[in-house]
N, C-alpha and C positions, 0 to 999 in steps of 0.2 A: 344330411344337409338341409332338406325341406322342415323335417321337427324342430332342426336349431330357430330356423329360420320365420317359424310362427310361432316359437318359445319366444322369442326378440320381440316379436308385434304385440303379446301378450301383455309380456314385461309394460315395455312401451305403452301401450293403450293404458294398462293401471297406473304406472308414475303418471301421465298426463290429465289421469283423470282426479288423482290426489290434489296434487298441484297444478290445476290447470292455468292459474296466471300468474305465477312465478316464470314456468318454465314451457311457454305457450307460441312462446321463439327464441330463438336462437342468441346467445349472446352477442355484445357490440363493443369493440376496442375501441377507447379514447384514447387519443396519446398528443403531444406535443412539448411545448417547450416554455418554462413561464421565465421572463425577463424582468427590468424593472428600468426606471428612467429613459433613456434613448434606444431600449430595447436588446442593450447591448452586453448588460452584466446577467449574466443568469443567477435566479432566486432558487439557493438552495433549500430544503427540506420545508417549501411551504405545501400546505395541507390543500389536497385537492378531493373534495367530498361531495356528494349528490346531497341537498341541503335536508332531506327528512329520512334518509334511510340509517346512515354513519358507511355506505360503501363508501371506501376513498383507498388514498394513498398520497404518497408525499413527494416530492423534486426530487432528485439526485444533485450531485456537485454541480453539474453540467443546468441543473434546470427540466431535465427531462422526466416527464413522466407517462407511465400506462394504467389506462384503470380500464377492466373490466364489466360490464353490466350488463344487467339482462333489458330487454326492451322496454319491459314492464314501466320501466323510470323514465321515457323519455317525457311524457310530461314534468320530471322535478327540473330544479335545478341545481346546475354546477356551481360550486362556492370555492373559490381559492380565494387562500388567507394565508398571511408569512406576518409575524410581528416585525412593526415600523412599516406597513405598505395599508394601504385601503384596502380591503376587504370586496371581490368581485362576483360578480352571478353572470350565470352564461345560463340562458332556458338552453337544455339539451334540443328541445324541438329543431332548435335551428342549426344544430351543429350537423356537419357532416362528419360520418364516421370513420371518413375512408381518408380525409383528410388532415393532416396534423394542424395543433393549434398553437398559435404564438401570440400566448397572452401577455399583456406589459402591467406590472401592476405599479402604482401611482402612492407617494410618500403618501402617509397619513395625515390625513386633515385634521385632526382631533388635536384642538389645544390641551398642550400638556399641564397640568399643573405643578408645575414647579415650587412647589412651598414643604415643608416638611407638615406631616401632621402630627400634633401635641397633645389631641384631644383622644388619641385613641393607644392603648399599650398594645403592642405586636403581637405579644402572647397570649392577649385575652383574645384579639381578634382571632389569629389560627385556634385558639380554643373554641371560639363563636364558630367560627367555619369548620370543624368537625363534629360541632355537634348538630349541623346542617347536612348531613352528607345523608341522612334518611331523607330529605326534603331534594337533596339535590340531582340525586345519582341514582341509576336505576337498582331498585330493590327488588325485583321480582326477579324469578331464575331467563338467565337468558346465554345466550351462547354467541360465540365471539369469533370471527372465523381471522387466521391470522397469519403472518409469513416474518419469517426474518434471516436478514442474511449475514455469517458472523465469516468476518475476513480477519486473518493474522500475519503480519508482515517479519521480518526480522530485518533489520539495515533495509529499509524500503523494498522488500523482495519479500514477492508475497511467499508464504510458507504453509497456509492452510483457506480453504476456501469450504462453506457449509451454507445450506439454503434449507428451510423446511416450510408445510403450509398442514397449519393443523388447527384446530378449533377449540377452546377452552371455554369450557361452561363454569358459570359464576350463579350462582346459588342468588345473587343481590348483593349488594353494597353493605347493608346493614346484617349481612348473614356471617359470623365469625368465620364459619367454615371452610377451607381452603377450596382453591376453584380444583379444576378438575382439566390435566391436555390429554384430546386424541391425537393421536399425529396419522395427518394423511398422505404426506409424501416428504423426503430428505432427501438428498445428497448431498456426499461431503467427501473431501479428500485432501489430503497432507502430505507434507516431504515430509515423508519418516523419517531421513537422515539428520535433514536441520532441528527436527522438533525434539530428538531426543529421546522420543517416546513419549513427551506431554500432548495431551488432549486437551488446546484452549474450547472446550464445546462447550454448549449449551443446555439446563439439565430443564423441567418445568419449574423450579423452584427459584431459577435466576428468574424466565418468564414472569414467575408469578410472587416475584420482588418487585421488579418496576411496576406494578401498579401501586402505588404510595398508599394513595386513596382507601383503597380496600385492605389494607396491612397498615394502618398509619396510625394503631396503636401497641403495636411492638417497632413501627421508626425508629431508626437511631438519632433521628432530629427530631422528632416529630411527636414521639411516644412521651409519656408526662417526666421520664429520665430526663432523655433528648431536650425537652423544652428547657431544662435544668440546665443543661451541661452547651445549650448555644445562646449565642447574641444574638437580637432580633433588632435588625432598624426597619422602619418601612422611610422608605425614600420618595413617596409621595406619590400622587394617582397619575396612572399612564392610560395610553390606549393599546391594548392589547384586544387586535386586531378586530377592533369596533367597539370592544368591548371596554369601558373603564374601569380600570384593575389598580389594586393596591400594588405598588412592587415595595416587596418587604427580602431586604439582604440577610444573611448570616454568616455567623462564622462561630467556629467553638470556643469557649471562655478562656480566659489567660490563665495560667498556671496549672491547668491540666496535662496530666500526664499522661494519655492515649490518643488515641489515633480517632479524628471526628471529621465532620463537615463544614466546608462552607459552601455559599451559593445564594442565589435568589428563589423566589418563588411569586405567583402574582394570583391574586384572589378579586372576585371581582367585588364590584364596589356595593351594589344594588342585592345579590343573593347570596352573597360570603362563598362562592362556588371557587373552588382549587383548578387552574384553570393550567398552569403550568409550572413545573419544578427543573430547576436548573442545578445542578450540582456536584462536588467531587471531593475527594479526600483533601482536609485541609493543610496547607504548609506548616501551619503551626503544631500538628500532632502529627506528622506522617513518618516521624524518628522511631515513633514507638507503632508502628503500625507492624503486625504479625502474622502471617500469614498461614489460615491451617488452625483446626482445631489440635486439641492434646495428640487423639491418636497418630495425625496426619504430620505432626511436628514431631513424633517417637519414630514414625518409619523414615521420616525423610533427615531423621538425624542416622539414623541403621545405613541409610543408603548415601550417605555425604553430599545430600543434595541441599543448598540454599533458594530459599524462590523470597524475592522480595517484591512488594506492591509498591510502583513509584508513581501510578494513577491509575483511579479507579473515582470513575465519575457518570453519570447521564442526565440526557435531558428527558422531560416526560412530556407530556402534552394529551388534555383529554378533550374531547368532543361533544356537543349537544346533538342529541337524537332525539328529534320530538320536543317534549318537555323535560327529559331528562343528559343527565351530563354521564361519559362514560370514558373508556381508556380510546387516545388514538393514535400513537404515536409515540417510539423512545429511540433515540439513538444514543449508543453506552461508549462510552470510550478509556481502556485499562490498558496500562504499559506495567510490565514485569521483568524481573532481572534473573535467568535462572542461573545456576552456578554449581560448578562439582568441582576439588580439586583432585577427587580420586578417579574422576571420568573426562579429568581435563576440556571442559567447556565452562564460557561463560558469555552468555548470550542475552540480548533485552529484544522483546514481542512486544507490540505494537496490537494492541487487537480491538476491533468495531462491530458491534453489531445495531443494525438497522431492523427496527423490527415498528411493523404497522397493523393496525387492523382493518381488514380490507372490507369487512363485513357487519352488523350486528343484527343480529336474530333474538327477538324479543317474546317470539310462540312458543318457544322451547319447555317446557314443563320439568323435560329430562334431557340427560345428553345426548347428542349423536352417537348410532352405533358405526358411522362409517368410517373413524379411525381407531385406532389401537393407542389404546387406555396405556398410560404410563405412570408410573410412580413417580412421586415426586422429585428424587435424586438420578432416576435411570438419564443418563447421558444419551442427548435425541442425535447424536451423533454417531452412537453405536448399532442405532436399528436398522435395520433391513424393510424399506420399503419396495414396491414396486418400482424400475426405472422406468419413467413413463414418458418420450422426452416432448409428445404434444400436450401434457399434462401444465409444464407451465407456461403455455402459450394462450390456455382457456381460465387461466388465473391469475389476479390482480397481484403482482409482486411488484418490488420497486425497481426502478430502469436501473441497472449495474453502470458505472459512470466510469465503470474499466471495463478491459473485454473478458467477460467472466470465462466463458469459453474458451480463449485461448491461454488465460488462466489457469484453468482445470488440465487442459491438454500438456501444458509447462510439468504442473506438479506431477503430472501420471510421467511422462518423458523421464521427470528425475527419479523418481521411484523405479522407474523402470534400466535407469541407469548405474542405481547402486546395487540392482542383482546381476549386473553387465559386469560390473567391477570384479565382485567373485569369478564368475567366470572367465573371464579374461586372466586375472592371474591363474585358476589353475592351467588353463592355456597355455601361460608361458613356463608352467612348470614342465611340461611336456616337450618343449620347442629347445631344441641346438644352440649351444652356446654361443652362435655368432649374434653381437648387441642389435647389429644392424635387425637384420634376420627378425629376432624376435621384435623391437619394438614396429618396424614393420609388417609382421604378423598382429601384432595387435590394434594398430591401424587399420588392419584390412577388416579384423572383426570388428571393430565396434563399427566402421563404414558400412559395412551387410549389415547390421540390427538397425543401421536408420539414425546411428547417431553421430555419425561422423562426414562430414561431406566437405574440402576444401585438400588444404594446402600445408602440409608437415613440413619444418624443418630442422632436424638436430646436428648439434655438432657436443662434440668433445674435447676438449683441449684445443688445437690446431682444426682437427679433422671435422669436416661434416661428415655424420655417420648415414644420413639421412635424407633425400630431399627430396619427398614427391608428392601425389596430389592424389586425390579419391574420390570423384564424379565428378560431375559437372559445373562448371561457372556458370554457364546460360544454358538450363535445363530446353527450355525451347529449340536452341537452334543445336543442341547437342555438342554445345563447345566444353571441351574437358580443360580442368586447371590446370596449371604449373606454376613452378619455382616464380613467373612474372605475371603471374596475374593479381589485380590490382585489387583488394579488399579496404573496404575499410576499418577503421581499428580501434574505433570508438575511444572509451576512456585511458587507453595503451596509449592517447596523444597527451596526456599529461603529465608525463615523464618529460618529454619534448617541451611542453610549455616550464616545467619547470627549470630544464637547462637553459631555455632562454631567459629566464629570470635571473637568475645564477649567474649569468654574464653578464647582464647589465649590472649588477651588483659588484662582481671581479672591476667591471672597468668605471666603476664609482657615480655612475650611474642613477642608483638608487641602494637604499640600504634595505635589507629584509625585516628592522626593526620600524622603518618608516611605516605613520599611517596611511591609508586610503583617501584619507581625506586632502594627504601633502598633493596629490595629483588629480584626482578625483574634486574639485571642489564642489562643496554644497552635497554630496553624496549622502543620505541617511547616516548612514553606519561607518563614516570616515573615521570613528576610534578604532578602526581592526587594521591591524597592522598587517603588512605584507605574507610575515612569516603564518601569521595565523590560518591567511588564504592559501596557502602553501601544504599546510599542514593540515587542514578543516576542522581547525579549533576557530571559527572565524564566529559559529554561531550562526549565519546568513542562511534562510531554507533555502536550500535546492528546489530551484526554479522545475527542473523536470520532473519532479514530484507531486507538483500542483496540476491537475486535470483542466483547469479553466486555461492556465499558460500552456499548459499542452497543447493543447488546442488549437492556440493560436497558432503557438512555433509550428507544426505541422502544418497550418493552410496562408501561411505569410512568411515573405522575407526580413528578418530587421540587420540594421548593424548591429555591430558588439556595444555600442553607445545606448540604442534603441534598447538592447537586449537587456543591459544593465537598469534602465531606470525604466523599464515597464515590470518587468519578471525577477528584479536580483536586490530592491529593494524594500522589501518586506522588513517587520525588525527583527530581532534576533533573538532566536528560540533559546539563549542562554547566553550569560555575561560571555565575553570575548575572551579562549584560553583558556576555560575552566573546563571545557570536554572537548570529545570529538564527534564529529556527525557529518557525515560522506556529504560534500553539497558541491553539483556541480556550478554552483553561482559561483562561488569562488575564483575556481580557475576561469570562469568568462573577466570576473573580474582581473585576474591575472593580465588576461590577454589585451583587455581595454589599457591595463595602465602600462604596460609592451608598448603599445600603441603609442599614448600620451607622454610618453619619455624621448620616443625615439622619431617621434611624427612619419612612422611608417604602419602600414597596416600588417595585421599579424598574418598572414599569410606572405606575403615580403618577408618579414622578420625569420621566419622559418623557414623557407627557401633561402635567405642570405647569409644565416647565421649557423643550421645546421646541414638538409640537404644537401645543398650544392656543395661546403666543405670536404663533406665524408661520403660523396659520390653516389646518393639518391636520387636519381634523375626520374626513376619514375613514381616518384613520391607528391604529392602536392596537397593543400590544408584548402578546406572550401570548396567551391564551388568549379575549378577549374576543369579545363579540358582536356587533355594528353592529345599529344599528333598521335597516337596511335592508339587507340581501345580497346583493352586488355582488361576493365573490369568486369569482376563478378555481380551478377543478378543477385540482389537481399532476398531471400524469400522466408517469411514468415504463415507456419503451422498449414504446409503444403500450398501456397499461396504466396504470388509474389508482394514483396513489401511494399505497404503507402510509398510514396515519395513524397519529399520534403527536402529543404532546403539545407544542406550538409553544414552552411555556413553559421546557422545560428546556434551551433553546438562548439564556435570555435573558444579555443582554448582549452575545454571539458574537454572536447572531442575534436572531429571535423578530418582526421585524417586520412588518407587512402594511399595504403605503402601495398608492396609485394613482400614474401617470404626472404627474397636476395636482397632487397636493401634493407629490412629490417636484420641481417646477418651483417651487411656494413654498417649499421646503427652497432649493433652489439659489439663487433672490431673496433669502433670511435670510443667507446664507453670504455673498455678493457686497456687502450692506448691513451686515456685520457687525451682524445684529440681536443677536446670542445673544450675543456676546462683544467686549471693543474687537480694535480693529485689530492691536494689540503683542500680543495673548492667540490671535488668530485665525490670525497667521501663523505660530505654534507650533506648530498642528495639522501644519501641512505642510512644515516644515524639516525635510529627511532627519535621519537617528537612525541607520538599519541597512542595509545591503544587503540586498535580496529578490534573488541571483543568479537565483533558476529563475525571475520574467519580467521581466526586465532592468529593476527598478526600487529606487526608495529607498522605505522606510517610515520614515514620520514617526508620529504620535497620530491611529491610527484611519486612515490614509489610505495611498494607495499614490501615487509620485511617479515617472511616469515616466523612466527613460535615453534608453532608444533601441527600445523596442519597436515604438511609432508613428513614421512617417517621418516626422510636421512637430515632431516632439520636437528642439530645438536652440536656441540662444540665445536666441534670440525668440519658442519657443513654450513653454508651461511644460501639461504635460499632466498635473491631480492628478484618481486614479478609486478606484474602490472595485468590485471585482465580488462579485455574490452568489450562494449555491448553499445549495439548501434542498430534496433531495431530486427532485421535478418544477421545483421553480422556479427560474429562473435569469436574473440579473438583471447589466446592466453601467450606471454610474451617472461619466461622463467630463466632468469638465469644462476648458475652455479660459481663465483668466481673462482674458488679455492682451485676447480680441477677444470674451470674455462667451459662446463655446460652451458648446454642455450638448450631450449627448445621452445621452437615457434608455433603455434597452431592456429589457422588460419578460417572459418567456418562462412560456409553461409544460408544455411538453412535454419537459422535461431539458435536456439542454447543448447549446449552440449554438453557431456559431464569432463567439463576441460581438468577440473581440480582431479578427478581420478583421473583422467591418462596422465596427466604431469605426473603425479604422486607415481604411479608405474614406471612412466618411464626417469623420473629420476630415482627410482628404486633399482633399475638395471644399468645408469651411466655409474652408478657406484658400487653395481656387483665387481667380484674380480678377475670379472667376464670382458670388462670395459678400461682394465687399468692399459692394457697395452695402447688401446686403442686412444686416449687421452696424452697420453706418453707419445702420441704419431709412429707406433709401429707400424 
């Protein structure tokens, strides 16, 4: 122990004496939050950099950022810069470290010139300004210390999450040769089930694409082809971020038959320096866009896979260090459509990556030997580094503007759910033909592996076979669930809102081809019709999707009016009808125009219309109270859930039923109590594809394909699942043979889509026919 122990001081005393004022103390976190105007919108990915090193980093959605630095710098100073805002310095001297900062940054002063210029041709200048990139950008070898984080969604659910922080040495700007990445730490992890088995990763060769500058003569826009094959306008001199810059637009030439770019770029006016590149596949070629060289297009025709590119775009942004300009910042953004018909999926990714340079190091002669040297194609996703987890707490990354952790904790949960799955069925190969029996044995295991905690309830035909509960509601006081204890049921309340819709339409009311606009006046997007927000062909983003409206909704109460024309009026991500895209704006909109029909509020309207009918008495939408308190505690990744206001998810959401009247909800529906027969089968006639889980949506409902195995001509599977923070609820029913099953959770997400799939794989063994039959 004592050897180890003057081995360290050794060490130690030589690093210190190498580098004695680099690392002569200890590092210092800056962090805070940069806004703009009344301090109240936060400024995303604007550049926050020590003005003569290039240490920096960039905003998040939210506006937050962390930069790491050594003391050494407290004499420089802090430069934040976001284009369209003034340009700010903060002397570090004067900052506390220990406290965060809430910077406001101030429109741009700089008159614009608005005139077109005549006197100058686009292509000559971007030729002028490449043959300046030895004069502009650092030419001598130097090394780049860097981090990026690539996230992949499918239907707004993240599906993979990846962080690395490695160092790439560049040889100089005017050095042909490609740079060089070490990587010095990754983690990364994926729902293997949703992904397929695709790896949206990151290889050095994507890395060491976004730098334009240093590759900008094999560009696809950029290269003496590229200049060929796009349109150049310059649109006349701006201020980029202090800077006066040319902004010069493109787009690919008419009657081209491949797949090209459009975008802007902006060069500044004074040293022809490439200051920033905006850009993505263009509309006008993205028909002929192909994805995959020869080989990669021969296997994935062997393996009946289609993968299509429906965007693929990034922005660039490089930095002054000293007197020279260098890489500082890209954030990439690519949506793909993968598809098998002989593996039956077909799914569209959503994928981002954020990637900064946190560092530049300009002594370098040669590379560092402190990370692990990678080829250019090796995927930094597949390495094996050390898990280190104070490792990124002493390094400059960007503020994650989600909770990245409970993120990662999600995807390992599911991962660790679909090898639950195997073992559970073979479980029930083992277990007594009584249906009861076994799907309650398998309740009881996935409950013990930590993935099941609430409230079951099946029935079959007439019979419930089923109906009890697995931990705790209020882990604290040690209160265990039952058949009435009260969950709530998050998006399972849009079934509900859409029977009340459906009624007001049966009693003429309103029609489901009426616009938005008929009730709604002055509303942005009043051309989208009823049926469309019914259905979420509406085009409207989902409000819950956005992290700055998150935000709010979580630390503020609004109405459904409030709700609407702060959060639900954005445009529309696609003409009205032509797709589907899950937005819980919609059904808020539903609920508003509930509202404005009936001059009641939607929570009246739901209590009047359907619980109190079909004898839900401990049901209620909102905010309200029950005389007696029988709800379950949310808790979220062992930890009880934020609280927030239940109401401003009404319509989307907002409901809090139990297992037993959600069982008199399924008897109203099966009795056609709420609506006739001709109006009831409307709710559930497909409308739209739901591609990300192989279902049809119809008014409020989801309509299975082929996700469950006894889905096929004789089995018709319509369900609803819900998600409401800790609470997580799946609500399936079978009509042919009168199955239900309720599942009721509240410790976050669970693998509800496999127990369903199990247990409606044993109400249709022939283990379960008596039992449906009311033997």
């Amino acid at each position: 122990m004592l050897l180890k122990y003057y081995s360290f001081i050794l060490v130690f005393v030589l690093f210190c004496l190498l580098a004695p004022s680099l690392y002569a103390q200890s590092p210092v976190e800056i962090r805070g939050r940069i806004t703009s105007g009344n301090g109240q919108t936060p400024v995303s990915g604007a550049g926050i950099t020590i003005n003569r090193t290039g240490t920096g980093t960039i905003s998040n959605g939210l506006g937050d950022f962390q930069l790491v630095i050594s003391r050494i710098s407290v004499n420089d100073t802090l430069r934040i810069s976001s284009l369209g805002y003034a340009v700010k310095y903060l002397p570090l001297a004067g900052l506390d470290a220990g406290t965060p900062l809430n910077i406001t940054l101030e429109p741009a002063s700089m008159a614009l010139k608005e005139v077109v210029i005549t006197a100058r041709d686009p292509v000559k200048l971007i030729q002028a300004a490449i043959r300046k990139i030895p004069d502009n950008y650092i030419t001598k070898p130097h090394q780049l210390r860097g981090f990026y984080r690539n996230t992949s969604t499918r239907d707004q659910d993240y599906m993979q999450l990846s962080e690395a922080v490695f160092d790439i040495y560049n040889r100089g700007y005017a050095d042909k040769k490609e740079n060089e990445l070490y990587l010095i730490q990754m983690r990364h992890i994926r729902d293997e089930k949703a992904s397929h088995g695709f790896d949206l990763g990151m290889k050095p060769s994507n890395l060491f694409d976004y730098d334009i500058v240093k590759g900008i003569a094999d560009n696809p826009v950029f290269s003496e082809e590229g200049l060929r094959n796009h349109r150049f306008t310059i649109r006349g001199v701006v201020d980029y971020k202090g800077i006066p810059a040319y902004e010069i637009r493109f787009d690919q030439r008419e009657g081209l038959k491949k797949s090209l770019y459009r975008g802007r770029l902006y060069i500044s006016t004074d040293d022809l320096v490439f200051l920033d590149f905006d850009y993505a596949l263009s509309p006008a070629g993205i028909t002929y866009n192909s994805y995959g060289d020869g080989a990669t297009k021969a296997m994935m025709s062997v393996l009946s896979i289609h993968i299509q590119t429906l965007r693929d775009g990034a922005k660039v942004e490089y930095q002054k260090v000293g007197d020279r300009w260098v890489l500082s910042h890209v954030v990439s953004l690519t949506s793909m459509n993968f598809r098998s018909k002989k593996k039956q999926y077909d799914f569209t990714t959503n994928s981002r990556v954020d990637y900064i340079i946190t560092s530049v190091d300009t002594t370098r002669a040669e590379p560092s030997s402190e990370g692990k040297h990678l080829g250019r194609n090796k995927l930094i996703e597949f390495q094996n580094t050390p898990q280190e987890a104070e490792f990124w707490r002493r390094n400059t990354i960007i503020v994650p503007d989600f909770d990245a952790e409970a993120v990662a904790a999600m995807l390992k949960t599911r991962n660790e759910s679909n090898n639950l799955k195997k073992r559970a069925a073979e479980q029930l190969r083992q277990l007594p033909p009584d249906v009861s029996v076994r799907i309650d044995s398998m309740l009881s295991f996935y409950h013990r592996n930590g993935q099941f905690n609430g409230t079951a309830l099946i029935k079959t035909g007439n019979n419930v076979i089923l109906s009890k509960s697995y931990g705790y509601a209020d882990k604290d006081r040690h209160i265990t669930a039952d058949s009435n204890t009260r969950y709530r049921i998050g998006s399972l309340s849009k079934p509900f809102t859409a029977m009340v819709i459906l009624q007001l339409a049966q009693e003429g009311k309103l029609s489901l081809k009426d616009s938005i606009g008929k009730f709604l006046s002055g509303y942005i997007n009043g051309q989208v019709t009823i049926e469309q927000l019914l259905s979420h062909q509406s085009g409207i983003p989902n409000y819950t999707a956005n992290n700055e409206y998150l935000s709010q909704i979580m630390h503020r109460s609004f109405s459904l009016k409030e709700l609407v024309t702060r959060f639900c009026s954005d445009s529309t991500e696609f003409p009205p009808g032509t797709q589907f895209r899950y937005s819980n704006s919609g059904y808020l909109l539903l609920a508003l125009i509930a509202e404005t029909v009936t001059g009641k509020t939607f929570p009246a309207l739901l209590k009047e219309r359907i619980f109190m009918p079909v004898g839900m008495k401990d049901t209620y939408a909102g905010t309200d109270t029950p005389a007696v308190n029988t709800k379950a505690i949310g808790y979220l990744y062992e930890g009880p859930e934020p609280a927030y206001n239940t109401g401003n998810t009404l319509g989307a959401g907002g409901i809090t039923s139990t297992a037993a009247d959600l069982l008199k909800w399924d008897n109203a529906l099966a009795g056609n109590v709420l609506l006739p027969e001709a109006q009831m089968t409307e709710l559930t006639k497909p409308r739209a594809e739901y591609t990300d889980w192989d279902a049809s949506y119809g008014y409020g409902w989801m309509i299975d394909r082929r996700l469950f195995k006894v889905t096929g001509a004789a089995h018709r599977i319509v369900y609803h699942p819900g998600t409401d923070l800790g609470f997580y609820t799946m609500f399936a029913r079978q009509p042919d043979n009168g199955s239900l099953i309720i599942l009721l959770n509240n410790t976050g997400d669970f693998p509800r889509f496999d127990m369903t799939d199990l247990m409606l794989t044993e109400l249709n063994s022939g283990k379960a026919e008596g039992l449906s039959k009311g033997q």
